[in-house]
C-alpha positions as CSV (number, residue, x, y, z in Angstrom):
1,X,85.3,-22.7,-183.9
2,X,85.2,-19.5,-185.7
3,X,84.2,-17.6,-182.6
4,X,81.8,-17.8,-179.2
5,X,78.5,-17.5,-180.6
6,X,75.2,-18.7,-179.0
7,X,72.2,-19.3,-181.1
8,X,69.0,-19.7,-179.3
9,X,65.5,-18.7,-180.1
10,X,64.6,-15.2,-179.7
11,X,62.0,-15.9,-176.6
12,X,65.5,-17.6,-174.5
13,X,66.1,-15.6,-171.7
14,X,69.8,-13.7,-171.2
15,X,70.4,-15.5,-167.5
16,X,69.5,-19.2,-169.3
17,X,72.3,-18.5,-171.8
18,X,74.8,-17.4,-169.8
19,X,76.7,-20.3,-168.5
20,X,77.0,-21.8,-171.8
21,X,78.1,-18.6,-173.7
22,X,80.6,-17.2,-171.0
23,X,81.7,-21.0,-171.1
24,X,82.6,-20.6,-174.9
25,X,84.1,-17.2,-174.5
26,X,86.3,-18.4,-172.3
27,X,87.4,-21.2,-174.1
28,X,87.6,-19.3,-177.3
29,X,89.9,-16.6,-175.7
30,X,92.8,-19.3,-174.5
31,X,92.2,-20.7,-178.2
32,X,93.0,-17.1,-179.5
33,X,95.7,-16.3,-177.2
34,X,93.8,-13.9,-175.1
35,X,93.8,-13.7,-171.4
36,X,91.1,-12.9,-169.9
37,X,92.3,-14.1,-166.5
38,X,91.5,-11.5,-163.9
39,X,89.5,-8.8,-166.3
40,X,86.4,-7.8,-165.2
41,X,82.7,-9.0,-166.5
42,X,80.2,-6.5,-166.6
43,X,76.5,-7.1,-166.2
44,X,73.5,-5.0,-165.5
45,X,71.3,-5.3,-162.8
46,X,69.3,-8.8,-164.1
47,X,72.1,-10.6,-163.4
48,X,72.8,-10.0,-160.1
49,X,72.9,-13.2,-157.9
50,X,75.1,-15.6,-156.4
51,X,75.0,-18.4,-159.2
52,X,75.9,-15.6,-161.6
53,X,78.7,-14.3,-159.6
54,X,80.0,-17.6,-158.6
55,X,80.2,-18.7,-162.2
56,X,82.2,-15.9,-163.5
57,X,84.5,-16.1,-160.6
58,X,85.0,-20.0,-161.7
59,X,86.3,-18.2,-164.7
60,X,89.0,-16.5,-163.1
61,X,87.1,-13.5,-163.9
62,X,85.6,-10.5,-161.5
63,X,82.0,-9.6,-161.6
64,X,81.0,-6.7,-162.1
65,X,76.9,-6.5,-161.7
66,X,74.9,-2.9,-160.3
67,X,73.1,-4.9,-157.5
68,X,69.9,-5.1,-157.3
69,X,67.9,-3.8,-154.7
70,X,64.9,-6.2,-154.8
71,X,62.7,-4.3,-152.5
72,X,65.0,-3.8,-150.1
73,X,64.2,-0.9,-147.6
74,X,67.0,-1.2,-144.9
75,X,69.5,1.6,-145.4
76,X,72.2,-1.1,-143.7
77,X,71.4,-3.7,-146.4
78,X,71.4,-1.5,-149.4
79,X,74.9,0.1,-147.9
80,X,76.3,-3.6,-148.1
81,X,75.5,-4.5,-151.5
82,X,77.0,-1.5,-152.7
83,X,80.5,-2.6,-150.8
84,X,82.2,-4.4,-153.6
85,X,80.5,-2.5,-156.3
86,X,82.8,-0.6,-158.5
87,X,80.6,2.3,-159.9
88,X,83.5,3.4,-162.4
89,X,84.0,0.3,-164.0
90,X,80.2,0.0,-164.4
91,X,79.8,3.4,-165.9
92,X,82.3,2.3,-168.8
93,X,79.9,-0.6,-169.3
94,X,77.0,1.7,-170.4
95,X,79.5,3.8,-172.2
96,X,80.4,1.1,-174.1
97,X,76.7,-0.4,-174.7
98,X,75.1,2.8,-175.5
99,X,77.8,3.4,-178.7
């Protein structure tokens, strides 16, 4: 395997892929020697359910996804899915995409 790359058609959603290419990263990081145990695995806002998070957390990893608000008007609600959010790390993210 030369690396983790996922070909699908152009129309294949992000969220379909995503247990089968995080999969192969994984995999392809212990082939390479590189621990990825414990790093953190940014997402924006699309990805932002319990599947998703539960996945990369089978991974040994830490999920790092903006939540998403989906409609939500109670001040208490929002407040809690912002508790575990790390804003910092997230800001790197679109540092990082943007370049």
């Amino acid at each position: 395997m030369l690396g983790p790359i996922i070909v699908k058609p152009v129309n294949q959603q992000d969220m379909v892929i995503l247990p089968e290419s995080l999969t192969k990263l994984v995999i392809f990081s212990k082939q390479t020697g590189l621990e990825l145990e414990k790093s953190s695995f940014t997402l924006d806002s699309g990805f932002d359910s319990k599947t998703n998070k539960d996945l990369i957390k089978e991974h040994k990893l830490v999920p790092v996804i903006n939540p998403n608000r989906r409609n939500t008007k109670q001040p208490i609600a929002i407040a809690r899915m912002y508790r575990w959010f790390n804003k910092a790390q997230y800001k790197e993210r679109y540092k990082v995409e943007r370049t």
